[in-house]
C-alpha angles and dihedrals in degrees: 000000000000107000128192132179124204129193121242100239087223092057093086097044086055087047087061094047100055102254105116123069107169102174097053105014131091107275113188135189125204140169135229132190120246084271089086115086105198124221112201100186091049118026104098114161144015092278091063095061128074145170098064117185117259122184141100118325088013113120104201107243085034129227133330111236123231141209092027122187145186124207130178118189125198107185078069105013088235121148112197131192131207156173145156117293115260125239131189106192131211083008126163099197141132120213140176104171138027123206113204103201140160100254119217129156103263100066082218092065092045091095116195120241108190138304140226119225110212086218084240134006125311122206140177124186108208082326130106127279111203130177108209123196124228109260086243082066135273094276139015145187137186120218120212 
C-alpha cells in the first residue's frame, strides 16, 4: 500500500502561535473515506474536515496517540515527530485518509497537523485496522 503523508501548510503557522504542543497535549488520529478532498494550504482545524469513517470498532474523533516524541537532528536539520502506531481492533471500516491534530473541545481550536493519504481505499472486516508509522518517525521537516 503506497502511503504519503502531507503537512497541513497552517500547521506551522499554528506552531508559531502557540497552539501545538505535541509532547504533553491531546494528539488524535482519525480516518476519513475517499469522500473527503483534502486541502492542504487551507484547511486549518477540525471544522474544516469531513467524511469520517463510521463503522464497527471506529470511535468518532478517532484514537489518542501515545508515546509521543520530538528529534532534531543537526548533523541533517531534520525534526521528526513520532508516536506508537494506532490499532482499532475488531473494526469494520473502510478509510482512505488519516488526519493526525491536536484535539481540544471547541472543534475550532482542534488545529490539523497533516494527513496521510493510503494512496485507495483500506478496509478490515471484524479484524484489526492498524496505522502503522514508518520506522524514520510519523512526520519530518526539514529546517533551512
Amino acid at each position: 500500500m503506497a502511503v504519503t503523508a502531507f503537512w497541513f501548510g497552517l500547521a506551522f503557522e499554528n506552531v508559531f502561535k502557540g497552539l501545538i504542543d505535541f509532547p504533553s497535549g491531546t494528539i488524535n488520529i482519525s480516518l476519513h473515506t475517499s469522500s473527503w478532498t483534502p486541502a492542504q494550504d487551507t484547511d486549518n482545524d477540525w471544522a474544516d474536515v469531513d467524511n469520517e469513517v463510521v463503522g464497527a470498532g471506529y470511535t468518532h474523533e478517532g484514537e489518542t496517540l501515545a508515546s509521543k516524541s520530538i528529534t532534531y537532528t543537526a548533523g541533517t536539520n531534520v525534526l521528526k515527530l513520532d508516536a506508537a502506531d494506532v490499532t482499532w481492533a475488531a473494526a469494520s471500516i473502510t478509510a482512505r485518509y488519516a488526519i493526525v491534530y491536536v484535539r481540544e473541545v471547541a472543534d475550532a481550536d482542534s488545529v490539523l497537523l497533516f494527513y496521510v493519504d493510503f494512496g485507495e481505499d483500506v478496509t478490515s472486516v471484524a479484524g484489526d485496522f492498524k496505522v502503522e508509522w514508518n520506522a524514520d518517525g510519523m512526520a519530518k521537516v526539514t529546517v533551512s
